[in-house]
C-alpha positions in Angstrom: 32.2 118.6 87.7 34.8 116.2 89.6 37.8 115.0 89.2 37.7 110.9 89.0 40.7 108.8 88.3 41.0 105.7 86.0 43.2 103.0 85.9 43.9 101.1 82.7 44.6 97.5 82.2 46.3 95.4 78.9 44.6 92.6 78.6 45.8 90.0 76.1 45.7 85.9 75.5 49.3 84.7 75.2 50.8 81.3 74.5 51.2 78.8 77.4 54.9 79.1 77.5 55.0 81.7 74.5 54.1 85.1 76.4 54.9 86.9 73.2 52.7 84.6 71.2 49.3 86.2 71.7 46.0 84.9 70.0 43.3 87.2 69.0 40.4 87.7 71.7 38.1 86.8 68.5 39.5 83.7 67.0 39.6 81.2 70.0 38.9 78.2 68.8 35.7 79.5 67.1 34.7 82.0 70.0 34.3 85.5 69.9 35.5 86.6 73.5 33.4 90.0 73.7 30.3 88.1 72.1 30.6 85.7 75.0 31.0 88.5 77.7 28.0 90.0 76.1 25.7 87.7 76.5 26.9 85.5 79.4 29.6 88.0 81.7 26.5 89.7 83.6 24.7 86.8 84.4 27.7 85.1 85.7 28.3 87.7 88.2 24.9 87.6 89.3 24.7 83.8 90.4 28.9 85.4 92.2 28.0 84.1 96.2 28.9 87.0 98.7 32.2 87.5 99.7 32.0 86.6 103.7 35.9 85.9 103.8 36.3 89.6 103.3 33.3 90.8 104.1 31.8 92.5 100.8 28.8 92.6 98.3 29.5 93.5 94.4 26.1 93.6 92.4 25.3 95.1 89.2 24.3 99.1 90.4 20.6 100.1 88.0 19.7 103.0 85.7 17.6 105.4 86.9 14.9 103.3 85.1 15.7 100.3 87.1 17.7 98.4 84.1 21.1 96.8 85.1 23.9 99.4 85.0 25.8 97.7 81.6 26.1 99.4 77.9 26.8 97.4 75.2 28.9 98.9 71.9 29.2 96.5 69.3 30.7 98.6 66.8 33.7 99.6 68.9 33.2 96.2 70.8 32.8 97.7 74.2 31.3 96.6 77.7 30.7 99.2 80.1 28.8 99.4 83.9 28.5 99.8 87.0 29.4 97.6 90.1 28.0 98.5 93.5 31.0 97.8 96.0 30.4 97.7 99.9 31.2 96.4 102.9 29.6 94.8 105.9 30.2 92.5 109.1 30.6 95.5 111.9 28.0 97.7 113.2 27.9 101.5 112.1 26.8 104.7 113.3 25.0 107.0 111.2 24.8 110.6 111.3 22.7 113.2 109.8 24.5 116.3 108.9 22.5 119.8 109.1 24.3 122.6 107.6 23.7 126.1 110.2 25.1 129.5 109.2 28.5 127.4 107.4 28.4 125.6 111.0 27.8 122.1 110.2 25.6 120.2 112.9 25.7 116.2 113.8 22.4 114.4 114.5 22.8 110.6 115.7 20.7 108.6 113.4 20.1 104.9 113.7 23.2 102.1 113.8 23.8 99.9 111.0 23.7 96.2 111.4 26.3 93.6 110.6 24.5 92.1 107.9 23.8 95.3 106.5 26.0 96.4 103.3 27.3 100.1 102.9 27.8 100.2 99.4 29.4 102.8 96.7 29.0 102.4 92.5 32.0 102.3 90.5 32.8 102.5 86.9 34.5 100.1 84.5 35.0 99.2 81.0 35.8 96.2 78.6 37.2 97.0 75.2 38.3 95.0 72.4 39.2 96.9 69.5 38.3 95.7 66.3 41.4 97.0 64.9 43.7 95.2 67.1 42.4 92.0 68.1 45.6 90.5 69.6 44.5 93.0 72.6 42.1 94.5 74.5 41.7 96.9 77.3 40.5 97.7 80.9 39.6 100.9 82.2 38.4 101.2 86.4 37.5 104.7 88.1 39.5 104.7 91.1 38.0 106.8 94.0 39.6 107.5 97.3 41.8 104.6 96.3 38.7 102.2 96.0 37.2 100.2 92.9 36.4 97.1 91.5 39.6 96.3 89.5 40.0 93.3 91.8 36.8 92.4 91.2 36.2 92.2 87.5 40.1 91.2 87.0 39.6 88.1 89.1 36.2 87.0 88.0 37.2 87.8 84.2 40.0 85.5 84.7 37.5 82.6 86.2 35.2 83.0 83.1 37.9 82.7 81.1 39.1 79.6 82.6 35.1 77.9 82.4 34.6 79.1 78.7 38.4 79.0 76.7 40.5 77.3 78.7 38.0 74.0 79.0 38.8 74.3 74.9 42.5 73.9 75.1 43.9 70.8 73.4 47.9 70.2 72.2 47.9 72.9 69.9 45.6 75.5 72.4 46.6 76.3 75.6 45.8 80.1 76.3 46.7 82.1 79.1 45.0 85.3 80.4 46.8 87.8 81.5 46.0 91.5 82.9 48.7 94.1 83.2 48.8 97.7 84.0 49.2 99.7 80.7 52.0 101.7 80.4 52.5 104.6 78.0 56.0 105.2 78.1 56.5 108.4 76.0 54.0 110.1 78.5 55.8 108.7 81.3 58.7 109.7 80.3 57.6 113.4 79.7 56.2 114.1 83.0 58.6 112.6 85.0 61.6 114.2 82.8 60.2 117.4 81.6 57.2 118.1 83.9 57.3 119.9 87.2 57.1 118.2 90.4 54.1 119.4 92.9 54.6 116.5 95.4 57.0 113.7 96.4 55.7 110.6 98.8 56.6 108.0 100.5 54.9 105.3 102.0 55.3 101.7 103.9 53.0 99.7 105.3 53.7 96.5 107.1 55.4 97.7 109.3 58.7 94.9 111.1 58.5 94.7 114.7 61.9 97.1 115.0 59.9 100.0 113.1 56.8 99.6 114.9 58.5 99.8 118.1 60.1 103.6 117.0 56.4 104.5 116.3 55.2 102.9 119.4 52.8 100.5 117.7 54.5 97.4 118.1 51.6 95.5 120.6 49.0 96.4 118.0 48.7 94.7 114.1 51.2 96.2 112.3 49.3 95.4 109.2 46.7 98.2 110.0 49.4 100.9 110.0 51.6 102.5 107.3 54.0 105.8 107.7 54.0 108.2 105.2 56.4 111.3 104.5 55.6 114.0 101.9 57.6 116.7 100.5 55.6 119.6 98.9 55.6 123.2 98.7 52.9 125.0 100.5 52.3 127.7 98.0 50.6 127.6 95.3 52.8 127.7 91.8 55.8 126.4 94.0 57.5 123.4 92.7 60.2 120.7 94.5 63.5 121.9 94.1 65.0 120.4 90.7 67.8 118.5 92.7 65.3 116.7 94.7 63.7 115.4 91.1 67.0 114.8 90.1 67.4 112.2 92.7 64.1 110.3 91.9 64.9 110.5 88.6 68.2 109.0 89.3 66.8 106.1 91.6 64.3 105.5 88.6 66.6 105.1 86.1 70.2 104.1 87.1 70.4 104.6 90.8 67.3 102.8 92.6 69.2 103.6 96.2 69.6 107.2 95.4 67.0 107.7 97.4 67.7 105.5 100.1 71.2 105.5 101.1 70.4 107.8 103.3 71.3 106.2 106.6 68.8 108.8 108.5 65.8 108.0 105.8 66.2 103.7 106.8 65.8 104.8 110.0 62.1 106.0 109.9 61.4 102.9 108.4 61.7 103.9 104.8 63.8 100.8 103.0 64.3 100.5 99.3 62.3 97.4 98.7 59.3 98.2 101.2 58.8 101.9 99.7 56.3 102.9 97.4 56.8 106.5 96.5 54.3 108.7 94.8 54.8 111.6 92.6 52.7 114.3 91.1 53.7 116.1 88.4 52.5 118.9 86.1 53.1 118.7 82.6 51.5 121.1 79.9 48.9 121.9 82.4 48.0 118.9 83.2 49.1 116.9 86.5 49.4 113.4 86.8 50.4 110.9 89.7 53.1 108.1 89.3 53.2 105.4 92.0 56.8 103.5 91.8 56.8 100.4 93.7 60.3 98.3 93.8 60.3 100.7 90.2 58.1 99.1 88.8 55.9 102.5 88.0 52.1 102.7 87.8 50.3 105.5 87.6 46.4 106.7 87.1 44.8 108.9 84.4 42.7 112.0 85.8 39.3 113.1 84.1 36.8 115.6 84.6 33.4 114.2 85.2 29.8 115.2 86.2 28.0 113.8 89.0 24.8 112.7 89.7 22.5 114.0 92.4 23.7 111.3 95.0 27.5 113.3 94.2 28.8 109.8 92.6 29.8 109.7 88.6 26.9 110.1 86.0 27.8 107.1 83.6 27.0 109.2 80.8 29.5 111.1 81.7 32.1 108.9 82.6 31.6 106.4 79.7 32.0 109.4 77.3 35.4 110.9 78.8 36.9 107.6 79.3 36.0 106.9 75.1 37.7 110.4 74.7 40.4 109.3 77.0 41.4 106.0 75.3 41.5 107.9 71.9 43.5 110.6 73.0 46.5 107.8 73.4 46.3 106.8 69.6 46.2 103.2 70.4 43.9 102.2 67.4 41.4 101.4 70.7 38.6 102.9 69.6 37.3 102.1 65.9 34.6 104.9 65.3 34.7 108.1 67.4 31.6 109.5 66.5 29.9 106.5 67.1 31.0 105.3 70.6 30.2 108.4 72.7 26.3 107.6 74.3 
């Protein structure tokens, strides 16, 4: 078992103009948008050309019996698969590792190309409840800060464009939107009630003044970030309570709370720059909150078995993000029993 994070999305269809005006993802103008993913989403990201601005492949990742990673719920109106997400364009060593007596051993194996693609799988899924039609839902596993919610966002957004928007007349003119989802009486319980394990703080584009404290200024300041942490470093020890007291203050009526600390600017860590990170247990259960010029985002944590090349087994994954989505009694999923694989 791991522990995999997922983030998840709102997606909903909202009135040019009107964003509280939504229309229902299966009433547009006659199309069902899940029956149209269905049948036509896959292949569309098959014909996708490679990404050679940034250097990346996405293709659909296979089953063990070499069908194309996707599962298809009707019932609870769900799309679920697998994207394989790399990176090429620089050479790359490649080392074979030889475990001795818990004394790990490095073999030089053979370089990597720059048309060769290193790639990882990652899971995401599509859902459109039945029950609520006015919205629907993304879910991406998120792995050492990697996944494909760029991916699917922007190229869901595209099909939408070729397939609804080509529709719109005087009286139809959707927009798509995507939005992290944000459940604000669990947010408000961990970050009120729950114990803090770890505070963070992080910038990353560094100005010229900054760089030149850290000695970095000849170099691109864009590939550097700084990063302080507060934590204890025993186990069962929590941040002080007036330490929470302050990011609870610069979350909720005091964003410089924080910051005015004319010590803290100086290393380079300015209100509007700063993302901070908390983790925080809260009936046993720890959760990270990322708060970004407060505007707070934070990722779901489930338990997950892997597969004998140590990535997520989609079986696995599918089931606990199902179990995930109906633990927030959003009327998401329609039939319990019948969406788990």
């Amino acid at each position: 078992m791991s522990l995999r994070k997922i983030d998840i999305y709102d997606l909903f269809i909202h009135k040019k103009f009107k964003p509280q005006d939504y229309y229902k993802f299966n009433s547009l103008k006659g199309v069902d948008f899940f029956e149209l993913l269905k049948t036509d989403f896959a292949p569309y990201i098959d014909l996708l050309p490679i990404d050679d601005t940034n250097k990346r492949t996405m293709v659909w990742s296979n089953f063990p019996n070499s069908a194309r990673a996707i599962h298809i719920d009707n019932n609870n109106k769900i799309i679920a698969g697998i994207i394989d997400e790399g990176d090429f364009g620089n050479v790359k060593n490649t080392y074979s590792i030889q475990n001795n007596l818990n004394n790990p051993l490095l073999t030089t194996g053979n370089k990597l190309g720059i048309n060769t693609s290193v790639s990882n799988p990652y899971f995401f899924m599509l859902i459109f409840p039945p029950l609520t039609p006015n919205k629907a839902f993304a879910c991406f596993e998120k792995y050492k800060n990697r996944s494909v919610k760029e991916f699917i966002s922007k190229n869901l957004v595209k099909f939408f464009k070729l397939h609804i928007e080509s529709l719109q007349d005087e009286n139809f003119k959707p927009v798509f939107c995507i939005d992290h989802h944000i459940d604000n009486d669990l947010m408000r319980n961990y970050l009120n009630n729950g114990a803090y394990k770890q505070i963070s703080f992080k910038r990353s584009s560094l100005p010229s003044d900054i760089a030149s404290k850290y000695h970095i200024a000849n170099y691109a300041t864009s590939d550097f970030e700084i990063e302080l942490s507060i934590k204890s470093t025993k186990k069962n020890r929590y941040i002080p309570p007036s330490a929470k007291q302050r990011i609870l203050n610069m979350i909720n009526d005091n964003p410089e709370s924080f910051f005015s600390v004319p010590e803290f600017n100086s290393l380079g860590f300015e209100l509007d720059s700063t993302k901070v990170t908390i983790s925080s247990e809260y009936n046993n259960s720890v959760k990270k909150f990322d708060i970004a010029k407060q505007k707070i985002r934070y990722s779901y944590e489930i338990d997950v078995n892997l597969n004998i090349e140590e990535n997520s087994e989609f079986k696995s994954i599918y089931n606990e993000t199902v179990k995930l989505l109906d633990d927030l009694d959003l009327n998401i999923i329609k039939d319990f029993t019948t969406a788990l694989i």
